[in-house]
C-alpha positions as CSV (number, residue, x, y, z in Angstrom):
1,X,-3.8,-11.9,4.3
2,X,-3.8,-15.0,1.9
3,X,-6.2,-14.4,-0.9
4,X,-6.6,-10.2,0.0
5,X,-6.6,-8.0,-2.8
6,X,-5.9,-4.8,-0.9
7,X,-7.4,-1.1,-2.3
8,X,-7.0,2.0,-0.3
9,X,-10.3,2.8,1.4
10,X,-13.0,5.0,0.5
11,X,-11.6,8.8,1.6
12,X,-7.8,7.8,1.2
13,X,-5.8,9.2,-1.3
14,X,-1.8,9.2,-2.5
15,X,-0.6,12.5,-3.7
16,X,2.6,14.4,-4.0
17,X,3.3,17.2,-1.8
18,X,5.3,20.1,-4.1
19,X,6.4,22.0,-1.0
20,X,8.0,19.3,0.7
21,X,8.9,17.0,-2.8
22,X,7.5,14.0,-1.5
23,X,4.5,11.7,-1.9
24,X,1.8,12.1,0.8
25,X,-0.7,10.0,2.3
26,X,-4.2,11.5,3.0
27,X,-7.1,10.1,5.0
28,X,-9.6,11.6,6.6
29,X,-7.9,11.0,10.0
30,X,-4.4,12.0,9.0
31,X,-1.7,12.8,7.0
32,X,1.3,10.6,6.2
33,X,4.7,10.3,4.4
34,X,5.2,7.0,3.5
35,X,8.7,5.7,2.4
36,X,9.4,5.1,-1.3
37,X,8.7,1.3,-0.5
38,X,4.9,1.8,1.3
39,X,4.1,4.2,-1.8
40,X,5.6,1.3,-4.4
41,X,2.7,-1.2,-2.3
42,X,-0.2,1.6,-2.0
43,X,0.2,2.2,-6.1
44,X,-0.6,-1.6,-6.0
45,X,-3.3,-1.8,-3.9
46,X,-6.5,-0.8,-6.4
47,X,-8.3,-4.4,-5.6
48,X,-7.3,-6.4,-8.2
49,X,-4.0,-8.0,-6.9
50,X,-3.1,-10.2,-4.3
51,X,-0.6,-9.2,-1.6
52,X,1.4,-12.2,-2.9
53,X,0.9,-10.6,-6.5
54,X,1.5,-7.2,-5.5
55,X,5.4,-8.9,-4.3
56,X,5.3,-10.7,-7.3
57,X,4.9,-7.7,-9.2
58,X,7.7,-5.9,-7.0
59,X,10.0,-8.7,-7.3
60,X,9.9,-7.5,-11.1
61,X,11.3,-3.6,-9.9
62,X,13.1,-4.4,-6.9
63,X,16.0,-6.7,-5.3
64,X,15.2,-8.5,-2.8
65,X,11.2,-8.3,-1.9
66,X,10.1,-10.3,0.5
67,X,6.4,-11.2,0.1
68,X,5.7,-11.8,3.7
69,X,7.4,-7.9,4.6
70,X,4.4,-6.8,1.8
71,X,2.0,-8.3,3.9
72,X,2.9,-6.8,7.0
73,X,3.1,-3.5,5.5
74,X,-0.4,-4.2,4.1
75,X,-1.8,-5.6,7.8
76,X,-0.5,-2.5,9.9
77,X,-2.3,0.0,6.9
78,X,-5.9,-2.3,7.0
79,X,-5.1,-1.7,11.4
80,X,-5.0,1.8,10.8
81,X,-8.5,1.8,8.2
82,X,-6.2,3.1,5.1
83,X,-6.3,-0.3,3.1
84,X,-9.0,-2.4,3.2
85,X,-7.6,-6.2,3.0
86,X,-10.5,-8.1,2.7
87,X,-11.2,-11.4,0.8
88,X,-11.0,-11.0,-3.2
């Protein structure tokens, strides 16, 4: 993950569902509801930041963000193909 400046693949898309009043994940394989912390990482994940600067950048907003809990979060999405964590 060192070095990965994580954007949501081509086809994915975070929304807001106004029936349910949450934020909603779509891809063309699925549907999901991430937590309030997954959606404060996927708004970060648009290519130009590191993982490590995406926790930075949480740090600023949050308590307590542990950088290497980011990058897990961003390893299971690129496993599933809704973040694409290549090399910047």
């Amino acid at each position: 993950m060192e070095g990965a400046r994580p954007r949501l693949r081509r086809g994915v898309r975070l929304g807001f569902d106004r029936v349910r009043g949450a934020d909603v994940l779509l891809y063309p394989e699925g549907v999901l509801f991430p937590n309030h912390t997954a959606v404060a990482v996927l708004r970060r994940c648009d290519g130009t930041a590191t993982v490590d600067e995406i926790a930075a950048d949480l740090g600023g907003a949050y308590r307590s963000v542990d950088p290497g809990q980011v990058g897990e979060l961003v390893s299971r999405l690129a496993e599933r193909g809704i973040v694409d964590a290549g090399p910047g």
